[in-house]
N, C-alpha and C positions, 0 to 999 in steps of 0.2 A: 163183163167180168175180166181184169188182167189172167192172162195166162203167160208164165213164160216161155219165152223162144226155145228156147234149149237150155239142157241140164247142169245144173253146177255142180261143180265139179265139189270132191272132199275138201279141197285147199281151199276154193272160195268161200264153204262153209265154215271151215275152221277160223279163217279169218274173220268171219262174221261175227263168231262167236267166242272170242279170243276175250274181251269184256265182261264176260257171262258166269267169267268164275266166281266161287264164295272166297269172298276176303275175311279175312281174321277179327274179330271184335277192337274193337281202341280198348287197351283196359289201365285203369287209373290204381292210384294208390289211395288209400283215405287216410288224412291224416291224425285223425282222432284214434282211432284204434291199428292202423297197421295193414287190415285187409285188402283185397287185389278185387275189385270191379268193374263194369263197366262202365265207361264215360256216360255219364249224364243220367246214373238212374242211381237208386237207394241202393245203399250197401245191403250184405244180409244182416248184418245187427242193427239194422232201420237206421244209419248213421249218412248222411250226403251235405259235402263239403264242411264238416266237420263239424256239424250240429245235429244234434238226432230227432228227426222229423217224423218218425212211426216207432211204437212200441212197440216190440218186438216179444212175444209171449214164450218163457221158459218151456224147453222140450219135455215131455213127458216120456220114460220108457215103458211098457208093458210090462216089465217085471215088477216094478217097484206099483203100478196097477193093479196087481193080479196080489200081491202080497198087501196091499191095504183093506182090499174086500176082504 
């Protein structure tokens, strides 16, 4: 089993790990309605590259639930 010689130091771990950070999502515009998404997936109104490919079902609130019982 490797073992190493001696101890690295913080700077040589830092450097190691200098690639390691979270980068920021790419996020696109959609042109059919306006909203801000990520590259390469379904908008939230089910809308990607400007043709709406999932139906998207009207939100219901609980008040207007509670008042139709």
């Amino acid at each position: 089993m490797a073992v190493q010689k001696s101890r690295k130091t913080p700077s040589r771990r830092g450097m190691r790990r200098s690639h390691d950070g979270l980068k920021s999502a790419a996020l696109s515009e959609e042109p059919t309605t306006g909203e801000t998404h990520r590259r390469h997936h379904v908008s939230a109104e089910g809308f990607y590259r400007g043709r709406q490919v999932v139906e998207v079902a009207p939100e219901v609130d609980e008040t207007e639930e509670a008042t139709a019982e």
